[in-house]
Backbone as CSV, one residue per row, in Angstrom:
resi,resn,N_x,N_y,N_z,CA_x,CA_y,CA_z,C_x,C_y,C_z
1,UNK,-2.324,47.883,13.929,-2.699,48.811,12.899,-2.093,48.375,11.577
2,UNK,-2.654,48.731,10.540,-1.997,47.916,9.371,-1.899,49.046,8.352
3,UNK,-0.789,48.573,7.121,-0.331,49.655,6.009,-1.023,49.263,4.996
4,UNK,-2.203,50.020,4.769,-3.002,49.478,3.586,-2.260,50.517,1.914
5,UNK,-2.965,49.687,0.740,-2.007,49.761,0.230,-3.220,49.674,-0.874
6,UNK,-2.545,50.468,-2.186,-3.630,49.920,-3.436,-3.287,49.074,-4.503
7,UNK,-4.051,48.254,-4.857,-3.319,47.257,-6.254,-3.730,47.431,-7.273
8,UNK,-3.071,48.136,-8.729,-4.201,48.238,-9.629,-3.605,48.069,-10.686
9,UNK,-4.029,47.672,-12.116,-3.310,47.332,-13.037,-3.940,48.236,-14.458
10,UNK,-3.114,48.768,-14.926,-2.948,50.093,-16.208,-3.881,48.766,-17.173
11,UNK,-5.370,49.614,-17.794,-5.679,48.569,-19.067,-5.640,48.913,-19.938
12,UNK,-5.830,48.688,-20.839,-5.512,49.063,-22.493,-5.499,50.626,-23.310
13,UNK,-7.065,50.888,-22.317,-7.713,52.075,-22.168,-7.031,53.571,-21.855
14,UNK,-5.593,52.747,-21.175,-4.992,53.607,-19.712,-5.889,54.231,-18.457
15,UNK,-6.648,53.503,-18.394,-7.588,53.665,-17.150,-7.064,52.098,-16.466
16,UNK,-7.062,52.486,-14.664,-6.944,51.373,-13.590,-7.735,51.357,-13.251
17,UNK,-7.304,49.500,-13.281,-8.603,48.759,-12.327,-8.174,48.543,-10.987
18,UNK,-8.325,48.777,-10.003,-7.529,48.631,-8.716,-8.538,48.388,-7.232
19,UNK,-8.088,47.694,-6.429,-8.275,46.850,-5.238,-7.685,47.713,-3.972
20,UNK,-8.142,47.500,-3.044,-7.434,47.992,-1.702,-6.691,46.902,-0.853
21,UNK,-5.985,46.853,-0.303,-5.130,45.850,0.581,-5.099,46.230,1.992
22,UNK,-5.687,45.923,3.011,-5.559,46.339,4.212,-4.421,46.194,5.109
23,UNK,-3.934,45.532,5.148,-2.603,44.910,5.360,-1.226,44.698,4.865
24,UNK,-0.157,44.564,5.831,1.173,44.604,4.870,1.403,45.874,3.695
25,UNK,1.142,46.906,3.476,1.328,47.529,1.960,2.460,48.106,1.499
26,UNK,3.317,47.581,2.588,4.610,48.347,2.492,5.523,47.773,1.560
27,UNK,6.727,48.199,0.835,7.196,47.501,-0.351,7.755,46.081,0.094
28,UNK,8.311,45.620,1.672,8.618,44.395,1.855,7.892,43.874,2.376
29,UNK,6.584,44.391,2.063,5.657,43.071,2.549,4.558,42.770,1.072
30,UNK,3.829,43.676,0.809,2.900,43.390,-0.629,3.890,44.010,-1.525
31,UNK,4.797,44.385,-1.687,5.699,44.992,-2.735,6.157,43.587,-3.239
32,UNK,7.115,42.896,-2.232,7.708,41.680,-3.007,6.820,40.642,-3.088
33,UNK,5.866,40.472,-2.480,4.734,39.499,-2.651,4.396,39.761,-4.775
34,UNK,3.675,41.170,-4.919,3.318,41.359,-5.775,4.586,41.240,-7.121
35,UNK,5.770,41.874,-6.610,7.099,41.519,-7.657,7.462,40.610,-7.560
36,UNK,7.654,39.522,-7.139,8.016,38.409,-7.307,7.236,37.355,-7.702
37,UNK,5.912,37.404,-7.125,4.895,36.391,-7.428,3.803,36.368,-8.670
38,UNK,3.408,38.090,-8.653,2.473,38.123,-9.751,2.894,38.984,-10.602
39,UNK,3.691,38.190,-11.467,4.527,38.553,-12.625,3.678,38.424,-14.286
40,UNK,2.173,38.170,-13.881,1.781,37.783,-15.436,0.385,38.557,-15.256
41,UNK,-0.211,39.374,-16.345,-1.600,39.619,-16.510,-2.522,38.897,-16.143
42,UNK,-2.673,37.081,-16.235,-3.856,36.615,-16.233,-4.071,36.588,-14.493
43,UNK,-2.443,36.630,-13.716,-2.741,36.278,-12.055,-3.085,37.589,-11.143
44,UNK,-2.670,38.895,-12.296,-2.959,39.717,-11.374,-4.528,40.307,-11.672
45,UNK,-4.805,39.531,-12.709,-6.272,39.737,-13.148,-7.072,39.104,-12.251
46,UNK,-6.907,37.841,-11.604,-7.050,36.728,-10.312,-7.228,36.947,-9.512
47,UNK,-6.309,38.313,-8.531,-6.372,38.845,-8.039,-7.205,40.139,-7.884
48,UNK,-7.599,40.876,-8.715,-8.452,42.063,-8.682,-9.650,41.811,-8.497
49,UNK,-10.451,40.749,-9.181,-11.187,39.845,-9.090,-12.111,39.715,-7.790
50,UNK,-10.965,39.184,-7.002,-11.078,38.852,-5.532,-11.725,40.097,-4.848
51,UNK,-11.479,41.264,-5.240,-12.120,42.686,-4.577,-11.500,42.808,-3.533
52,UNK,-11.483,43.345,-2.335,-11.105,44.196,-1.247,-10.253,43.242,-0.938
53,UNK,-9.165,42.876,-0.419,-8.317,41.943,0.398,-8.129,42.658,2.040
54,UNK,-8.256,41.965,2.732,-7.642,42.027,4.457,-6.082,41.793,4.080
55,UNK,-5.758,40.810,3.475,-4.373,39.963,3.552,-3.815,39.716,2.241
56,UNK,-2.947,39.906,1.217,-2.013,39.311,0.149,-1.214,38.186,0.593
57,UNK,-1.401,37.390,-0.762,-0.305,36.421,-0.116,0.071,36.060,-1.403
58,UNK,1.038,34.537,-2.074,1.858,34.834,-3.090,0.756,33.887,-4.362
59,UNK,-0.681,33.567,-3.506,-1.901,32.412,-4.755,-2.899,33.472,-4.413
60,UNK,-3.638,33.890,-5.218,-5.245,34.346,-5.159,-5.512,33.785,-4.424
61,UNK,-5.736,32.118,-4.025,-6.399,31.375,-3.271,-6.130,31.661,-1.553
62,UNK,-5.298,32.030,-1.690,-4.060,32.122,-0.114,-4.477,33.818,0.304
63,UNK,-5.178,34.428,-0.595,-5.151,35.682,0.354,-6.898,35.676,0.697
64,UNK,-6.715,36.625,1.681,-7.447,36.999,2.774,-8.704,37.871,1.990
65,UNK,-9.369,37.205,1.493,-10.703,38.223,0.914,-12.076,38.656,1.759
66,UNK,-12.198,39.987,1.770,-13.266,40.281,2.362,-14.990,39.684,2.367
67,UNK,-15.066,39.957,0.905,-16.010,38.781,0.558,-15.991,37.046,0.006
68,UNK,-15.219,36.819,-0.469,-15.151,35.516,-0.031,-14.624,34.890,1.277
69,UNK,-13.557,35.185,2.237,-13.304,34.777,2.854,-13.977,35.063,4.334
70,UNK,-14.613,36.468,4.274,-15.011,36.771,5.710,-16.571,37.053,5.451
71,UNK,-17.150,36.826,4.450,-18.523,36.883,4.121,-19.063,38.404,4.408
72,UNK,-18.322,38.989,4.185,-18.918,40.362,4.081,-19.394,41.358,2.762
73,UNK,-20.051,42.761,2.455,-20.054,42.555,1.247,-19.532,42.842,0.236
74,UNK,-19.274,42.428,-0.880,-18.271,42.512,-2.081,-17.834,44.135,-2.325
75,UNK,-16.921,43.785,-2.795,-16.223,46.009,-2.973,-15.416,44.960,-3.869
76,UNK,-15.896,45.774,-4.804,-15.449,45.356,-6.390,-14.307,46.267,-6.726
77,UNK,-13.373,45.665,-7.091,-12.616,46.855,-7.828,-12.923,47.719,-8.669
78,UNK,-12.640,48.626,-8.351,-12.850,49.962,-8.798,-11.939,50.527,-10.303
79,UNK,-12.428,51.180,-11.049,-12.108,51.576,-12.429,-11.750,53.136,-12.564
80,UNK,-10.409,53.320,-12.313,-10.078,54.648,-12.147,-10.027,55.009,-13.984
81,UNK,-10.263,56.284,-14.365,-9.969,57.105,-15.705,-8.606,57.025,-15.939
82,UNK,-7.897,57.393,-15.214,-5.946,57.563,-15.463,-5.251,56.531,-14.407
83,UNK,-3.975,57.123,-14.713,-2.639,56.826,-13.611,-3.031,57.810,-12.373
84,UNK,-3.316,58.937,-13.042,-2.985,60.648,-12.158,-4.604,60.213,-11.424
85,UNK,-5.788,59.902,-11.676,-6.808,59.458,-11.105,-6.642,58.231,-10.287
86,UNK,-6.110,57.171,-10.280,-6.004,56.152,-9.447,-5.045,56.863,-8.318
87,UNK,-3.916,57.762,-8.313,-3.147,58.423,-7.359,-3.563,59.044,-6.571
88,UNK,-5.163,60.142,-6.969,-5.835,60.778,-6.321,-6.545,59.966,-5.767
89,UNK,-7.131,59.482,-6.050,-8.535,58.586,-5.453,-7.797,57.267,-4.481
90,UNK,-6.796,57.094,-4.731,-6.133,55.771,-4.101,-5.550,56.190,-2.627
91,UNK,-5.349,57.219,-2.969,-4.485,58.354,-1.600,-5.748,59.058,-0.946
92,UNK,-6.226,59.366,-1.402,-8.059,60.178,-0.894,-8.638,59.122,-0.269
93,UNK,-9.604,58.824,-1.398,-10.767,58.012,-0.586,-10.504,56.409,-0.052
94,UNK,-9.547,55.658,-0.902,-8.870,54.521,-0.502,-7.943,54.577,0.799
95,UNK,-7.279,55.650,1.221,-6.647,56.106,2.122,-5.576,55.027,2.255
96,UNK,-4.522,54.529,1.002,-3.600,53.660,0.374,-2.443,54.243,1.207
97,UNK,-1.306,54.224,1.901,-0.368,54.265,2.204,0.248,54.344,0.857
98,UNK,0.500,52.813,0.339,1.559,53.135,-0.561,0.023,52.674,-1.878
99,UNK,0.573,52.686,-2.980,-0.104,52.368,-4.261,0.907,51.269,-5.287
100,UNK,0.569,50.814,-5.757,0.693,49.812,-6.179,0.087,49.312,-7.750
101,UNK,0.891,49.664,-9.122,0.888,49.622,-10.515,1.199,48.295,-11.256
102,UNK,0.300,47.810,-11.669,1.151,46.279,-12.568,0.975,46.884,-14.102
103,UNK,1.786,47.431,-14.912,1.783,47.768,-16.332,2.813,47.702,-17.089
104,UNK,2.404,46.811,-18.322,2.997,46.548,-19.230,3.833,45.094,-18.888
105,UNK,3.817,44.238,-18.036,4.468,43.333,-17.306,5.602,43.835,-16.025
106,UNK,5.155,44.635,-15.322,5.991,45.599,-14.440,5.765,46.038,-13.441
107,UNK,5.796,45.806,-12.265,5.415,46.658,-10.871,5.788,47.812,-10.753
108,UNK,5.441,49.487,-10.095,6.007,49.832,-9.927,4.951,50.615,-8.542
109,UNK,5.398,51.039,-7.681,5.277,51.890,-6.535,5.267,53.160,-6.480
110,UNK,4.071,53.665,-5.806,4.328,55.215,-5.786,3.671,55.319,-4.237
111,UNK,4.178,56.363,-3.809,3.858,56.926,-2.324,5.694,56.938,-0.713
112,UNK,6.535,56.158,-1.679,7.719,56.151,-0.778,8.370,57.604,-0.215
113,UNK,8.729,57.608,0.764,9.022,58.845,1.806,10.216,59.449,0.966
114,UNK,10.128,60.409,0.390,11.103,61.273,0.014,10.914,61.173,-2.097
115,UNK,10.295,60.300,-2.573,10.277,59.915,-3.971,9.076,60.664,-4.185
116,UNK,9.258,61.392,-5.137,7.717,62.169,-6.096,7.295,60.941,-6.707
117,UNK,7.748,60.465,-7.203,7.587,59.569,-8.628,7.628,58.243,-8.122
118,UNK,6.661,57.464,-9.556,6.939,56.064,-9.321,7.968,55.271,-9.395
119,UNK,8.056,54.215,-9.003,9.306,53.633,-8.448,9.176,52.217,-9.304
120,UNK,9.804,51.966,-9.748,10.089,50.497,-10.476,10.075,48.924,-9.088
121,UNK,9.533,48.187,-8.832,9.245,47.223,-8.319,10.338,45.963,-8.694
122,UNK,11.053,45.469,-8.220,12.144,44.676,-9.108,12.475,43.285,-7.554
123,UNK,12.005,42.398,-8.018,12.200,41.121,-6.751,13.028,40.436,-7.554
124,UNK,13.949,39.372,-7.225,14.644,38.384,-7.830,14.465,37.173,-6.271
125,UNK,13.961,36.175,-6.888,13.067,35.026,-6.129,14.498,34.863,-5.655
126,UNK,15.368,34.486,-6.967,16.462,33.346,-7.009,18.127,33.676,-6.148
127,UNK,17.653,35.467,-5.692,18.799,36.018,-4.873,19.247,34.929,-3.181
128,UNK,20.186,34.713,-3.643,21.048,34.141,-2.377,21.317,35.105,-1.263
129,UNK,20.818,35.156,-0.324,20.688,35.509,1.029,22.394,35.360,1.696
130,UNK,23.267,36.381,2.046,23.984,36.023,2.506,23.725,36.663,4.006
């Protein structure tokens, strides 16, 4: 069974553009994928692109796309009005576990067990593992 998850990024407008993730959506699995790896507008633009994902991984090229990779048909990302609209609709009809914000150069998370609010996203590649 898998933790699907939503990806969507705040545009100019303040309306999201956002993707579904079927897989992994939990913050240590597409959380640090997405904070650590897609740290810039043009890659997470790369990514939305791609439409529905089965799988994230840390290249556009490397994840698991519904329509390109499994030939099924395209589910375009979707164009929510707000923040407060991508929350409803991402949790409703996306049926997102967690959700998933790239704005202003910034991850942040909303849907964690006990947190109302969004959550700041923060990976450091370069942390030493003890």
């Amino acid at each position: 069974m898998g933790t699907p998850c939503a990806i969507g990024k705040k545009m100019e407008d303040g309306s999201v553009l956002a993707i579904r993730c079927n897989y992994d959506g939990y913050v240590a699995g597409a959380g640090v994928i997405l904070g650590g790896w897609y740290t810039d507008a043009a890659k997470v633009e790369a990514l939305l692109v791609l439409g529905e994902l089965s799988q994230l991984a840390e290249e556009p090229a490397d994840c698991v796309a519904y329509h390109r990779d499994r030939h099924e048909p395209m589910r375009s990302a979707k164009r929510l009005a707000s923040v407060e609209d991508y929350q409803r609709t991402a949790k409703g009809e996306m049926s997102a576990d967690y959700l998933y914000l790239y704005d202003e150069g910034r991850w942040s998370v909303y849907g964690l067990y006990h947190e109302p609010d969004w959550v700041r996203v923060e990976v450091r590649k370069d942390a030493e593992i003890l």
